[in-house]
N, C-alpha and C positions, 0 to 999 in steps of 0.2 A: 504493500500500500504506500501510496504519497503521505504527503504530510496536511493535507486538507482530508484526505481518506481517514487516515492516522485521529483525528482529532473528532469527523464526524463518528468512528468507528466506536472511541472512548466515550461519545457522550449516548450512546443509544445502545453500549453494555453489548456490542459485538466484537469479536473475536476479529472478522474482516467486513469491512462492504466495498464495492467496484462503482465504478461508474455506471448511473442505467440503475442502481438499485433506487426504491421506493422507499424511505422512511421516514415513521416519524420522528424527530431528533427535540430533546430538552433545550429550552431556551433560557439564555444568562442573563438576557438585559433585553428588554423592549421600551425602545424609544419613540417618539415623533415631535411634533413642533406645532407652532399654531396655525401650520395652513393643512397638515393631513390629522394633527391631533383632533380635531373638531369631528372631522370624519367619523373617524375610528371610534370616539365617543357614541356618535348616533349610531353605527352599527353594532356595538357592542351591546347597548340599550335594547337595539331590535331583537337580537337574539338570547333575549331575556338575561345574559350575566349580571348577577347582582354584587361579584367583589372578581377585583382581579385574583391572577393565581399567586402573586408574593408584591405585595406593595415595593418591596423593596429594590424591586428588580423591572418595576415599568415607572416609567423618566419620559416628562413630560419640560421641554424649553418653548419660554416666546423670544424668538430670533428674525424672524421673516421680515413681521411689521411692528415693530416695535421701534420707536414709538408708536402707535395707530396710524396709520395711514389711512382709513377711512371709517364711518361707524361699525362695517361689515367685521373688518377685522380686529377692531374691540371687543365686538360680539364670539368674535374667536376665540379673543384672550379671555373672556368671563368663561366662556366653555371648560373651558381647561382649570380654571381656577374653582370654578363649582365640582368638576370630576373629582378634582385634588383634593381638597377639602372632604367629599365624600367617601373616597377611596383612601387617602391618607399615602400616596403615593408623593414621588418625590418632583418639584415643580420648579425649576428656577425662571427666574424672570426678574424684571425691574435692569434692565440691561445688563445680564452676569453673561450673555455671548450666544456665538454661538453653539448648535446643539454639539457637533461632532467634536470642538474643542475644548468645552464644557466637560463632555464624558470625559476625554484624554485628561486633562487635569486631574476630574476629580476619581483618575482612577478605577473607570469605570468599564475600561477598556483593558480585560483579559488574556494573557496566552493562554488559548486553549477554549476561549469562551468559544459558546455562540452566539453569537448578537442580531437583531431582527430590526430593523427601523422603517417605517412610512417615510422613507427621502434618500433618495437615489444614491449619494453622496456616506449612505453608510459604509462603504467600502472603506472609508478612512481608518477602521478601526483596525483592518488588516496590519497597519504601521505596527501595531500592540503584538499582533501574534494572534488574532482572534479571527475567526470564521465569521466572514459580517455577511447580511443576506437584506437586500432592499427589499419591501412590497409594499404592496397597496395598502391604503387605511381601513380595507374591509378584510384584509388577512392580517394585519394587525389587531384588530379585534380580537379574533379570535386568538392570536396566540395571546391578548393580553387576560384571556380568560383563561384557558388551559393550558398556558405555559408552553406550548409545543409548538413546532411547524412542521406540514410535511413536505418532503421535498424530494427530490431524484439527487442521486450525488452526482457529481458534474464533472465531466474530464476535466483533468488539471495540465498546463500548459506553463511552461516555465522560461523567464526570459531572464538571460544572465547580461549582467553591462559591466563591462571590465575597461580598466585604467584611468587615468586622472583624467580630471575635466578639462576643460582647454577657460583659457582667461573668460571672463563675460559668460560663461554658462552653468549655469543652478540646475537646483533641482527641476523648475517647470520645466526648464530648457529638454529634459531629459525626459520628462513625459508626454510633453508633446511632439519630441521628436517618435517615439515608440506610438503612440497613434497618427500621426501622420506614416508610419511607415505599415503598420496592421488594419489600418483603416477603424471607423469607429462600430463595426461590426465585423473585427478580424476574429472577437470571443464572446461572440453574444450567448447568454445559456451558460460558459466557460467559468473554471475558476483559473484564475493567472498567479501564478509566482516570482515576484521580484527580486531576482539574486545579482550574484556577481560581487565583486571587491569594490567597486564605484557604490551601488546600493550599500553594502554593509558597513562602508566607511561613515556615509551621511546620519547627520543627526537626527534624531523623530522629527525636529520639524520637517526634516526634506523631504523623510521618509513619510510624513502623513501625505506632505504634495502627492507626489509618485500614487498611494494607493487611491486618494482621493477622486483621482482621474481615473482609473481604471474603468468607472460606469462609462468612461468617453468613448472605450474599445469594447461596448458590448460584451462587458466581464459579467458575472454573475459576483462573482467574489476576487476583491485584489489581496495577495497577501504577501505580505515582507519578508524576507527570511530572518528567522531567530536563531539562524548556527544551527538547527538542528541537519541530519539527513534528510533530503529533500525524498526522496522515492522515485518509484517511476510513474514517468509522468508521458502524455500523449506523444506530444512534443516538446521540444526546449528549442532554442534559438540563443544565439551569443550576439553581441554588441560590442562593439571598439569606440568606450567613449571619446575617442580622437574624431569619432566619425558626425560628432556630435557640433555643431555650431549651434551659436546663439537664434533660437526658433521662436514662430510666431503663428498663431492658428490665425488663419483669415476669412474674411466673414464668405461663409453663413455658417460654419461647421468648427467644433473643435478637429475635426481628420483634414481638414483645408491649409496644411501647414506645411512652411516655407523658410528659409533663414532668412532671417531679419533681414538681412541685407539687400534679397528682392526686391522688399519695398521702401526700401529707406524713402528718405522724403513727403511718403505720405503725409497730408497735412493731418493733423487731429485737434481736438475740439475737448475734448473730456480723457480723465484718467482716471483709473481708481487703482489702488491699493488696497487690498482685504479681502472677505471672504473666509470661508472651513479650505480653500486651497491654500491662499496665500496673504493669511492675515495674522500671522504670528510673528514673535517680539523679531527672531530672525529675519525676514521680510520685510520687517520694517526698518531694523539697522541698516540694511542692505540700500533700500532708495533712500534714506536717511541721510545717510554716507555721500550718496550722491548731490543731496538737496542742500547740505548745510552750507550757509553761506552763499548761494544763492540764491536766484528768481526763477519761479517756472514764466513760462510764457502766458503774454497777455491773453492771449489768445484759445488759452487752455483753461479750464474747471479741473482742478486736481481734488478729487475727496479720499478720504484715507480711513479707512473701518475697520478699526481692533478686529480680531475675532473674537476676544474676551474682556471682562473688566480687568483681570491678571494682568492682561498685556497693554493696558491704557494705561495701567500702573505703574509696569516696567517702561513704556514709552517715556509717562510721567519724568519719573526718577532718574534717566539716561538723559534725558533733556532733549529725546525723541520730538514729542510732541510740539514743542517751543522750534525745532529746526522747522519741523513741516509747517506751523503756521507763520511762522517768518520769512519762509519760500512763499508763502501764497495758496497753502493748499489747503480744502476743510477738512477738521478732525472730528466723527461723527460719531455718535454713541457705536458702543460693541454690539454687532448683530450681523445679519446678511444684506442689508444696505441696499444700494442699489441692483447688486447680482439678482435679487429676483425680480424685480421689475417692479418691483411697489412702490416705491418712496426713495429720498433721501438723493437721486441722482438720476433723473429720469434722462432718456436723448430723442431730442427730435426728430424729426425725415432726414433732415439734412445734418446729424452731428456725426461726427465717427471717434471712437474712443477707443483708446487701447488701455488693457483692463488685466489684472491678475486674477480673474475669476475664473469659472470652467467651463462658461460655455456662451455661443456668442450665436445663439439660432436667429432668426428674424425673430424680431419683436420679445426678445430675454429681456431687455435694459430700458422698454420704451418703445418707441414708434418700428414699425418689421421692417422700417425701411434704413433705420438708422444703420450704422456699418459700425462690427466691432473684432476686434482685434486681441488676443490673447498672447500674454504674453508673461515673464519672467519679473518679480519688480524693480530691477537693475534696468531693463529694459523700457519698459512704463515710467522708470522716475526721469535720464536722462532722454525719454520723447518729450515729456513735459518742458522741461526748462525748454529743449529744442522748439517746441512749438510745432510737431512733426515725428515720424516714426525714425526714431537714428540705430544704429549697431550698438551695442554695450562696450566702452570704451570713448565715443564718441565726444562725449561732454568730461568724463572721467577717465583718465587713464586709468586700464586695469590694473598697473601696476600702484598706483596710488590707494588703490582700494584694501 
């Protein structure tokens, strides 16, 4: 067996399972937020559950719209707040962050777990060592009643990325080069493995980047390696991060991806900084570094979104915060901000924004015509000053950094 085999295998008290096999497997954490939590509320209700299966273990964030962005989504946040209160489950809110960076914090994120979440982006937990599995808020329901999912086990696929980075390329650089080259249906149904010396060197926060995308390649599950023995696996594939340049997903797709360098010049209009991709204190050092002591461009809206209150505090405290608003840029409560299209960063027909979030469909950020641009936040911070899409390096020598 692999090592997603291995882990499903331990939790459902088998000996072996394969791919293709049918079961149902114990669940460690169920999570959602306040755009599929509300859901999974009503559904849960309809199918008469009168208590979840372990309070302690279903985890409810307001991240999406928070502040409110409209009555609707207040009426979300009470949702949640009445369940909580009812259930005695655990609720954070009042801007404590994102859902996915939240869990990591508070530890909530297991090797070896199994983890269930209503949003897409559960794959982040993979960073941890855990089996994370997205669904809808009408299959969260029900695991949050009976504690279980059933599932098919999923070929496992394994991608190794070896050697040092080259100047100006991070971790996003490195996941969006792997769905630009698998396309974003290379592992749909799939669980994917992130190994190699490159992966194992990177810190969790890189490592959350990397899995966090994974849902961009049609992954069922992204997962990190933790040193164990991998097993055998469908296939594997190797990588030569020399092969890796500074990348950029371009609109309409996160798989629509090219080195930065094709399009340099592009004019842009909006940037963000943030997100459960790339909104940790690392992240922010990163265009930080870049911005201190200078101006972004007139020309540009630069907004910058903790992923957490943690990380507003470490911003705080490093004197983060005071570079980015002395460049010109806004620093906005911890949440998902403009990435889902609600509040806080909307674009127009005519804006284009290059952005460290994970996905840049028609109409993600605001208008379906607006044009967005994915990218690294090395990449995103010197486009800003530039007023335009530049290389990493461009405003900052890599060597200075």
């Amino acid at each position: 067996m692999n090592i997603i085999e291995q882990i499903i295998a331990k939790k459902t008290g088998k000996k072996t399972v394969k791919a293709g096999d049918e079961l149902c497997v114990p669940v460690d954490l169920a999570i959602a937020h306040d755009v599929t939590g509300p859901m999974a509320i009503e559904q849960f209700r309809k199918i008469g559950a009168r208590k979840v299966f372990d309070k302690n273990k279903v985890i409810f964030v307001i991240d999406h719209n928070i502040p409110s962005s409209s009555i609707d989504s207040r009426l979300q946040h009470n949702s949640l707040k009445h369940f909580y209160k009812d259930m005695g489950i655990k609720l954070y809110h009042q801007g404590d962050g994102v859902i996915h960076q939240l869990a990591a914090e508070k530890a909530l994120y297991k090797k070896g777990d199994i983890v269930v979440g209503a949003d897409s982006h559960t794959c982040t937990a993979g960073a941890f060592g855990a089996v994370a599995i997205p669904v809808g808020a009408t299959e969260l329901a029900a695991v949050m009643a009976l504690g279980t999912i059933d599932i098919e086990v999923p070929q496992t696929y394994l991608i190794e990325v070896e050697g040092s980075l080259g100047r100006g390329v991070y971790a996003k650089d490195v996941i969006l080069y792997l769905i630009g080259k698998f396309g974003t249906h290379g592992f749909t149904d799939k669980a994917v493995v992130f190994s190699g010396d490159t992966i194992k060197r990177m810190s969790f926060d890189e490592k959350m980047t990397v899995s966090n995308m994974a849902i961009e390649m049609g992954a069922m599950i992204g997962y990190v390696d933790q040193g164990e023995p991998i097993g055998k696996v469908a296939e594997s594939y190797k990588i030569s991060a020399l092969d890796i340049q500074p990348q950029i997903a371009c609109p309409y797709s996160p798989g629509n991806v090219k080195p930065v360098k094709d399009v340099e010049g592009t004019p842009i209009t909006q940037v963000v900084i943030g997100s459960c991709t790339n909104g940790r204190i690392l992240d922010m050092e990163i265009a930080a570094e870049v911005l201190k002591g200078k101006k972004i461009s007139d020309t540009v809206t630069m907004i910058v979104v903790p992923a957490s209150k943690k990380i507003i505090e470490q911003m705080d405290n490093k004197g983060i915060t005071k570079t980015f608003r002395d460049a010109g840029a806004i620093v906005v409560n911890p949440g998902c901000g403009p990435c889902f299209g609600a509040h806080q960063g909307l674009l127009a027909e005519d804006d284009i924004a290059i952005s460290t979030t994970n996905r840049n469909f028609p109409g993600r950020m605001g208008h379906k015509k607006a044009r967005i641009y994915l990218a690294s936040p090395r990449t995103a911070a010197e486009s800003a000053i530039a007023g335009c899409i530049v290389n990493p390096g461009s405003i900052l020598n890599s060597e200075e950094n």
